[in-house]
C-alpha positions in Angstrom: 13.3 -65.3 3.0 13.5 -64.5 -1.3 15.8 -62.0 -2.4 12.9 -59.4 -3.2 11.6 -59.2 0.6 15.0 -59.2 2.0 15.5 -55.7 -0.2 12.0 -54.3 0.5 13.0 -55.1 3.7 16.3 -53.1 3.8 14.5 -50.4 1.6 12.3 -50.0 4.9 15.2 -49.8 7.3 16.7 -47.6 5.1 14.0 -44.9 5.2 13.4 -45.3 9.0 17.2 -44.4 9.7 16.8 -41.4 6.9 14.1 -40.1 8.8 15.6 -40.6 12.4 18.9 -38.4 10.6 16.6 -36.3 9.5 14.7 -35.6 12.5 17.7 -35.7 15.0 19.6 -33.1 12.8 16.5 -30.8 13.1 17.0 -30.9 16.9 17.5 -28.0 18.6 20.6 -28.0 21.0 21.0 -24.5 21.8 18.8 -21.1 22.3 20.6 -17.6 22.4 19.2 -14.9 23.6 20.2 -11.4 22.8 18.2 -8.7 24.3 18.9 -4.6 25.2 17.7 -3.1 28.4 15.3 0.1 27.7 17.7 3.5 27.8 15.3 5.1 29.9 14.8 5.4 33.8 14.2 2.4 36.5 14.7 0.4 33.5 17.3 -1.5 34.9 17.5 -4.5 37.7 19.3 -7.3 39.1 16.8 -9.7 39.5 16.9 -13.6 38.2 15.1 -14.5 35.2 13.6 -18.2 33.5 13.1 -19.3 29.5 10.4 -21.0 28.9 9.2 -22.7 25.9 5.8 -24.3 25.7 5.6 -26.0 23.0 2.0 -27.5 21.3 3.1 -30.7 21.4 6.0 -32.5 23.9 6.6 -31.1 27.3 7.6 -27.7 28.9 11.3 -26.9 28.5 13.0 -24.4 31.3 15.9 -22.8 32.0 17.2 -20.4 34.1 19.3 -17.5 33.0 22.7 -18.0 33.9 24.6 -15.1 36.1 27.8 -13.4 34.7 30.5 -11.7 36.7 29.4 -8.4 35.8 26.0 -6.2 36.4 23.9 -7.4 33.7 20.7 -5.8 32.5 21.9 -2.4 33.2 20.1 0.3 31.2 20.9 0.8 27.8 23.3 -2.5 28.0 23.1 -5.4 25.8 23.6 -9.0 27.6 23.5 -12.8 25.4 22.8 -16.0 27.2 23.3 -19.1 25.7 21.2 -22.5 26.8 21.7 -25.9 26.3 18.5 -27.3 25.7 19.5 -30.4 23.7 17.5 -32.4 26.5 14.4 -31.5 26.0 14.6 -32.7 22.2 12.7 -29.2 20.9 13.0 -29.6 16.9 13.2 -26.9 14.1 9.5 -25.9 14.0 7.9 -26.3 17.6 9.6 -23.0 18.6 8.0 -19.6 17.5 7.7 -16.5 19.1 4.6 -17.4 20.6 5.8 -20.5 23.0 8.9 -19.0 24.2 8.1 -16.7 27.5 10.4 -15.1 29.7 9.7 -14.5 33.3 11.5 -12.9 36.1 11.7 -14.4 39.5 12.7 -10.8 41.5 10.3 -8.2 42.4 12.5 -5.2 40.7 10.8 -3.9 37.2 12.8 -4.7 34.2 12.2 -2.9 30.8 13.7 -4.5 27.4 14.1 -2.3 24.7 14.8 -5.4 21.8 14.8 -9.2 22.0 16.7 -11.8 19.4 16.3 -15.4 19.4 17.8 -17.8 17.6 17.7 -21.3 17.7 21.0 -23.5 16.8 20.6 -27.4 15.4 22.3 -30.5 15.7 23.6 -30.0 12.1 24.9 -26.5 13.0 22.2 -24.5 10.9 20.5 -21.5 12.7 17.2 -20.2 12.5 16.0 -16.7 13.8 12.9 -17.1 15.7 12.6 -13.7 17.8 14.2 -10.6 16.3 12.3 -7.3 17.3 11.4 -4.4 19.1 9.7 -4.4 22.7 7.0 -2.6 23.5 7.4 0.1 26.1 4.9 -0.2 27.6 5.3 -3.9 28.7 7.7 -4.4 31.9 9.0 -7.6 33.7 8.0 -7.2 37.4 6.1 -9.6 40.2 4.2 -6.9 41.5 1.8 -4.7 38.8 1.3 -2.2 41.8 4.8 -1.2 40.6 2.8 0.4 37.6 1.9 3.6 39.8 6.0 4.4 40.0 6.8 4.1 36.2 6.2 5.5 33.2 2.5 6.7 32.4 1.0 3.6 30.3 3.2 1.0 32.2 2.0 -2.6 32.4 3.8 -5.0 35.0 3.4 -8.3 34.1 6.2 -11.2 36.0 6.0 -12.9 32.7 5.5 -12.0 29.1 5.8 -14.0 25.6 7.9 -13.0 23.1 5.5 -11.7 20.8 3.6 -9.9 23.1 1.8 -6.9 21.9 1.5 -3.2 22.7 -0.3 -4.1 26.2 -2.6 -1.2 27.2 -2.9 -0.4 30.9 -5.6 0.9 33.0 -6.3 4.7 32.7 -7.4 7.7 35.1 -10.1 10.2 34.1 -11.1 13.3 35.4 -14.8 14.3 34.3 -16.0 17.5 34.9 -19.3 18.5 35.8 -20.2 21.8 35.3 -23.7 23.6 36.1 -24.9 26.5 34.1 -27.3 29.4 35.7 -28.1 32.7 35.1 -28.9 35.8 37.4 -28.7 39.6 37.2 -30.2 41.5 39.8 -28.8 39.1 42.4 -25.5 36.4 42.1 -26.7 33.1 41.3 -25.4 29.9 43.4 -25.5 26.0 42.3 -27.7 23.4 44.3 -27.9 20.1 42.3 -26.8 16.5 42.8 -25.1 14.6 40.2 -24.6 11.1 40.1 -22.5 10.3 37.3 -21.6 6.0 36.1 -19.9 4.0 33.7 -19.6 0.5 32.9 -17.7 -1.8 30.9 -19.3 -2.7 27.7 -16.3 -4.2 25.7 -12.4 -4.6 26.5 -10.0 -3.3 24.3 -8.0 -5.4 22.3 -4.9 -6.5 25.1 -6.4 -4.2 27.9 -4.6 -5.4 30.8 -7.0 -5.4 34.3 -8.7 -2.6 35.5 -12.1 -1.6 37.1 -14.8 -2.3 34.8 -17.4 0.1 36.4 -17.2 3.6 38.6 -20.0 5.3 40.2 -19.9 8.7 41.4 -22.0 11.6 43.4 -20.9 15.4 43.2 -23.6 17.6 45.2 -23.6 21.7 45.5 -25.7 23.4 47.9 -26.3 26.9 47.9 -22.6 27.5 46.0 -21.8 31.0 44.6 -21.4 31.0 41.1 -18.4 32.4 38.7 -19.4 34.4 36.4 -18.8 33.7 32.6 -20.5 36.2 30.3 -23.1 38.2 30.6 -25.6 36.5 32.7 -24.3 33.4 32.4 -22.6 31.8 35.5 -21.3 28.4 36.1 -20.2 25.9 39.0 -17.6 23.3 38.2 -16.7 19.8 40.1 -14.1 17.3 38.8 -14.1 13.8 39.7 -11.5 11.5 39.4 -11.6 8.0 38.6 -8.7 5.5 38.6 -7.6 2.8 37.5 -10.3 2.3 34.4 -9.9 -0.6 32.2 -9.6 0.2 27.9 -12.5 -0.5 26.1 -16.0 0.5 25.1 -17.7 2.2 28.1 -21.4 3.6 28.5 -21.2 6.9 30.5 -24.5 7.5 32.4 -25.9 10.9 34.4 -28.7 11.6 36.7 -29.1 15.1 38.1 -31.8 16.2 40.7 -31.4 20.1 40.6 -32.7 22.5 43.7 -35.7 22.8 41.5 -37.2 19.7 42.5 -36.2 18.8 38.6 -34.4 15.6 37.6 -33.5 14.4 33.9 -31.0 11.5 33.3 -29.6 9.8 30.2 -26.8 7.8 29.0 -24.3 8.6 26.6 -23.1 6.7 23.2 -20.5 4.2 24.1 -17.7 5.8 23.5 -13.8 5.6 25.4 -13.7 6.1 28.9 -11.7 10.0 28.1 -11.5 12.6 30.2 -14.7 15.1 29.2 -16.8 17.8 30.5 -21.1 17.5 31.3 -22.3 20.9 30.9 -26.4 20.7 32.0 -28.9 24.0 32.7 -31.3 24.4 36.0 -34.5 24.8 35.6 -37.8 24.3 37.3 -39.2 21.8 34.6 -35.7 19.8 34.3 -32.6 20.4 33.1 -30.6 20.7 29.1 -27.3 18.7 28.9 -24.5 19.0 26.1 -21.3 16.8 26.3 -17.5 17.9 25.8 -15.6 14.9 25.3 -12.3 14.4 22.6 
């Protein structure tokens, strides 16, 4: 072989064991995790939790928190975990905030109030992936029924990345349907039935489940009035829905009065909020105005 291949050749070698350096030192061989239970109530637990990292390319990388000899997780306490991922050869830039989940394997809630990551390489430089608040709103748990028995707004997920957004819950509304009448020698009563609907048109930006329709039917029949002003009178019935999902809803109303009158209409999308439907009797239909925030 001449003199001038052998050194291209050694050149090439040279680079190839640069680059292996290179890329070995960026090699992640630990993850710490730092994070500070919510100071407010049932924020606490004892259950077992997993880090995961999903990274774009290569394969899922797990590990299990390990346990300490004291109550960890308790609320308002701050607890660090260190893992030894060097095995499943993560480098420098395939772990963000957006591939490393954390997910609990016990059915008690869990609320963090701030989460820190950083990730250590072979060469002993550090880089912060995960420094930040957590929303309130989103809580470890394996059952989102738990939602009913926390905070109003609660979302009860049994895993959540750690960039996860504000997540917004289902909601409960309470329309009221009120029917305007007027008398004066005698005291007027109500007879009308309302069927009042709404549907889904678009989700809300990280709505998290809920119904995506309701339908309704509030009847009066013969119901004294209360009086308001005047001549005016008035019968009220709330409805409540549950469990609503965020988002863009059309609200629709039909009303068949005692007058053998109907009128029906829908309303422009707007939130699913609690509001008020105030409509008039009469023999030839009925007039409708809208209190909602």
């Amino acid at each position: 072989m001449h003199r001038d291949a052998v050194s291209l050749l050694s050149v090439a070698m040279l680079a190839v064991v640069a680059a292996a350096s290179d890329l070995s030192a960026q090699t992640i061989t630990q993850l710490i995790v730092t994070h500070k239970t919510a100071n407010v109530a049932r924020a606490g637990t004892d259950s077992p939790f997993t880090l995961l990292v999903r990274p774009t390319t290569g394969s899922l990388c797990s590990r299990e928190f390990p346990t300490y000899d004291y109550d960890e997780r308790e609320t308002g306490g701050t607890d660090t975990y260190v893992f030894d991922v060097f095995g499943c050869r993560l480098q420098r830039e395939q772990v963000d905030s957006a591939n490393v989940f954390v997910r609990t394997r016990g059915r008690n809630a869990w609320l963090p109030e701030h989460f820190k990551l950083i990730a250590k390489m072979v060469d002993g430089t550090q880089r912060s992936v995960v420094d930040r608040s957590w929303p309130s709103t989103n809580w470890f748990g394996a059952d989102p029924s738990d939602a009913g028995q926390l905070p109003s707004g609660a979302v009860v997920k049994n895993e959540w990345p750690l960039n996860a957004p504000v997540a917004i819950g289902p909601s409960t509304v309470t329309f009221t349907l009120r029917q305007w009448t007027s008398g004066t020698s005698t005291w007027p009563q109500c007879t009308a039935t309302i069927t009042f609907a709404g549907s889904l048109q678009n989700s809300a930006p990280n709505a998290f489940s809920g119904q995506p329709s309701f339908s309704k039917h509030v009847s009066w029949s013969n119901t004294p009035a209360t009086h308001s002003s005047g001549d005016q009178y008035y019968c009220d019935a709330a409805k409540t829905v549950f469990d609503l999902k965020a988002g863009s809803w059309r609200l629709r109303y039909q009303i068949q009065n005692g007058f053998g009158g109907s009128c029906g209409n829908s309303l422009p999308l707007s939130d699913a909020t609690s509001g008020r439907i105030n409509f008039t009797s009469g023999k030839t239909g009925c007039h409708t105005s809208f209190e909602f925030p």
